[in-house]
N, C-alpha and C positions, 0 to 999 in steps of 0.2 A: 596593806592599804586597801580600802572598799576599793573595788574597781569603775564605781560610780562618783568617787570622790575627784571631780577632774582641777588637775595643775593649772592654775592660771601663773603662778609665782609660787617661789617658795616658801611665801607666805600666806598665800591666801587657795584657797581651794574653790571650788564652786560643786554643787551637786543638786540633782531632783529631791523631791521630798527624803526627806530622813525618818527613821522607826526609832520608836526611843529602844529597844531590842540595838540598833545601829552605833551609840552611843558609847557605850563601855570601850567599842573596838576603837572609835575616833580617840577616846582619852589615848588608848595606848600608843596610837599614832600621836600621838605629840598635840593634837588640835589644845586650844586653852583657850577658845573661844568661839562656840557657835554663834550664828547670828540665821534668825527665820528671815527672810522677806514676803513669808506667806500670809495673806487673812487667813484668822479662824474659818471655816465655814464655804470655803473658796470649794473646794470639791468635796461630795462625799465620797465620807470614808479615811478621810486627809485624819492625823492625827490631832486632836487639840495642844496650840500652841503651851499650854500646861501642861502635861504630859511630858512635851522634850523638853521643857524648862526642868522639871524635875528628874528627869532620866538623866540632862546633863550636870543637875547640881550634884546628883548621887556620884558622876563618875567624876567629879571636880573639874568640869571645865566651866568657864564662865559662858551666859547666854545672855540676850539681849533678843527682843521682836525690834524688828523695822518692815512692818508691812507695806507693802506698796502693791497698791491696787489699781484699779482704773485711772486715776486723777495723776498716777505716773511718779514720779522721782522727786520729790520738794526739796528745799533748801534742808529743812530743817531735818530731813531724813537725812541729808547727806550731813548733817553737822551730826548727828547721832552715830552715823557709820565712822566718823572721824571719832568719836568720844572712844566709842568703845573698842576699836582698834588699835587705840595709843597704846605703845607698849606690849602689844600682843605679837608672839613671833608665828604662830602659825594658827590663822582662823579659818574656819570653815562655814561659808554662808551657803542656805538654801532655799531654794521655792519650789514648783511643780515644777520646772526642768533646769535650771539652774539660771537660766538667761537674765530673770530680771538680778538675782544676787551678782550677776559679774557685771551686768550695767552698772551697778549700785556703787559697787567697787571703781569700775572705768571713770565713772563722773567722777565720785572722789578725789581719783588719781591726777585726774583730768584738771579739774580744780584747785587741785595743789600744785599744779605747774608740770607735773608727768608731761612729756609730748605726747599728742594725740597719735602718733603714729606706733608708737613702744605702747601706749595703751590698747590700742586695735591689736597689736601685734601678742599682746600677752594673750587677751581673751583668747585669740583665735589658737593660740598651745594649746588651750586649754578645752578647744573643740567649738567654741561661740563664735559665730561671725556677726559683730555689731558692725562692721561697714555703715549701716544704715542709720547707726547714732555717731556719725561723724558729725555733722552738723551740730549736733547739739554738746558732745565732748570740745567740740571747739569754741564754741561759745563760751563753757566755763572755763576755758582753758585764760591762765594769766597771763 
């Protein structure tokens, strides 16, 4: 396993940018679905979001963009995070340090009635402290 691939659950991972070079190993790890939450263009030198698209179609895992930028977390990100996790037993999301991909995931969870508390609690396995998206994991919370 990358040693950058950090455990939030034993289904879900979180990690910094990813190298399509990175990908072949994820297939073998069992991943069967990356998902980016990076812009194109966000840093240079950042891989273009096509590239790990097709690094990961070659090592057959499924991919999916849900960027999130500036303007933060939208509904309809978070309906797209639920599309394409359905049915997937071990995904691995990334951005430039993995924080917004495990938010992504927290609200999610959050919003499907997760408690916010086993939400805060996964992230933090996993080395993220969202403490500071309390407030708004609890808002979407049911």
């Amino acid at each position: 396993m990358n040693p950058k691939f950090n455990k939030i659950t034993d289904s879900f991972y979180a990690s910094p940018q990813i190298l399509p070079a990175e990908i072949a190993a994820a297939a073998e790890d069992g991943f069967d679905l990356i998902i980016n939450n990076r812009p194109d263009g966000e840093e240079s030198g950042q891989p273009e979001a096509e590239r790990i698209r097709q690094a990961a179609q070659d090592a057959g895992i499924d991919y999916v963009d849900i960027p999130i930028g500036r303007d933060g977390v939208s509904g309809a990100a978070l309906d797209r995070f639920d599309a394409a996790t359905a049915g997937k037993t071990k995904v691995l999301g990334f951005c430039r340090t993995g924080t917004r991909s495990t938010i992504v995931r927290s609200m999610a969870r959050a919003r499907a009635g997760e408690p916010v508390d086993q939400v805060l609690a996964e992230a933090a396995n996993g080395g993220y402290d969202l403490s500071a998206q309390r407030t708004a994991l609890s808002a979407l919370a049911r």
